[in-house]
C-alpha positions as CSV (number, residue, x, y, z in Angstrom):
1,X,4.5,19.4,67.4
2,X,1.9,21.3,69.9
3,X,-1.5,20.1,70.0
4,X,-3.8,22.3,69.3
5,X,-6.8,20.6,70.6
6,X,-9.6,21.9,68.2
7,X,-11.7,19.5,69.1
8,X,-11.1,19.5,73.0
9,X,-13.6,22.3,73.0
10,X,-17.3,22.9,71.7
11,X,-17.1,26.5,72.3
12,X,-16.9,27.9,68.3
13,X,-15.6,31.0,69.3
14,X,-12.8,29.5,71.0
15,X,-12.5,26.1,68.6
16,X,-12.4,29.1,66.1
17,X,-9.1,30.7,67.7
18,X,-7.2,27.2,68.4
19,X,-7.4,27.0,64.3
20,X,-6.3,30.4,64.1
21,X,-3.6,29.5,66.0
22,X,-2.8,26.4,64.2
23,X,-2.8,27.8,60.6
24,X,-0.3,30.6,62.1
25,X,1.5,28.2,63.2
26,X,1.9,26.0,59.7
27,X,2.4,29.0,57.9
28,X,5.7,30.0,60.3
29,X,6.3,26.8,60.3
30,X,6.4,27.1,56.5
31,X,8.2,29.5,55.7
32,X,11.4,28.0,58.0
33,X,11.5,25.0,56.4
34,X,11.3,26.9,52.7
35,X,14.6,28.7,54.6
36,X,16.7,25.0,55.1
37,X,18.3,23.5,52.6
38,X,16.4,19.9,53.0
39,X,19.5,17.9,51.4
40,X,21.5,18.4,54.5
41,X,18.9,16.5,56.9
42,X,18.9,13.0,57.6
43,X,16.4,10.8,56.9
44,X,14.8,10.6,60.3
45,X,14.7,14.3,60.3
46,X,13.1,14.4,56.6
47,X,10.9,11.7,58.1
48,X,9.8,13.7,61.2
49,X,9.4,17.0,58.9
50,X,7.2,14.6,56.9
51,X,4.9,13.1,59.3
52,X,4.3,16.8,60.8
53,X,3.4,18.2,57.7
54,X,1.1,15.5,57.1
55,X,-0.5,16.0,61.0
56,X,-0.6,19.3,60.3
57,X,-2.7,19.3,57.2
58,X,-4.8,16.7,58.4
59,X,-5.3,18.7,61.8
60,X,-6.5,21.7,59.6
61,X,-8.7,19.8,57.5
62,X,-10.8,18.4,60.4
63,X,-10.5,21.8,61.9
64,X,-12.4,23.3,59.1
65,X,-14.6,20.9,59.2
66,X,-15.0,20.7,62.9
67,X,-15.6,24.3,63.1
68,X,-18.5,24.2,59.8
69,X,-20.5,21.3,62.3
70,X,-20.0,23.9,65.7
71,X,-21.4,26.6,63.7
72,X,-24.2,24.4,62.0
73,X,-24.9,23.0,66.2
74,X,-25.2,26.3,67.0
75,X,-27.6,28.1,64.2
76,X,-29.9,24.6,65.3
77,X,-30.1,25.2,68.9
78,X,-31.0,28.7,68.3
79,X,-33.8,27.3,65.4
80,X,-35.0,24.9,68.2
81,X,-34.8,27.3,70.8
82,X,-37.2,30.0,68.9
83,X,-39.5,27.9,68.0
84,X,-40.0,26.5,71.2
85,X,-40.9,29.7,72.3
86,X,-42.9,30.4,69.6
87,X,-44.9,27.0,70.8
88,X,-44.8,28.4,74.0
């Protein structure tokens, strides 16, 4: 599975657009596997299928949540930054 390195950046806008990118990506990803018939994989394949899923989700989840704290840093430093110029 690509990594989609949400985290690897504190830019929002572009944190914003790797999660974009990743929840594309899961809901391609999706919508193949709804097109396999599972019963025919092995278990090492079911496994892998599996353990992506569960990456995947997890990925999203602290994605979300990654992208909430980015947007929280950044309505702060501009609170901080006005009223230091209000001090000023």
């Amino acid at each position: 599975m690509k990594d989609f390195a949400i985290t690897a950046t504190r830019d929002l806008g572009r944190a914003a657009e790797r999660l974009q990118d990743l929840e594309r990506y899961s809901d391609r990803r999706d919508q193949l596997l709804e097109t396999l018939d599972l019963d025919l994989l092995g278990r090492d394949q079911l496994s892998r299928i599996f353990a992506d899923d569960e990456q995947i989700n997890e990925d999203l989840a602290w994605g979300h949540l990654y992208i909430s704290h980015l947007a929280e840093m950044e309505a702060l430093g501009s609170s901080i930054s006005s009223d230091l110029r209000l001090a000023a």
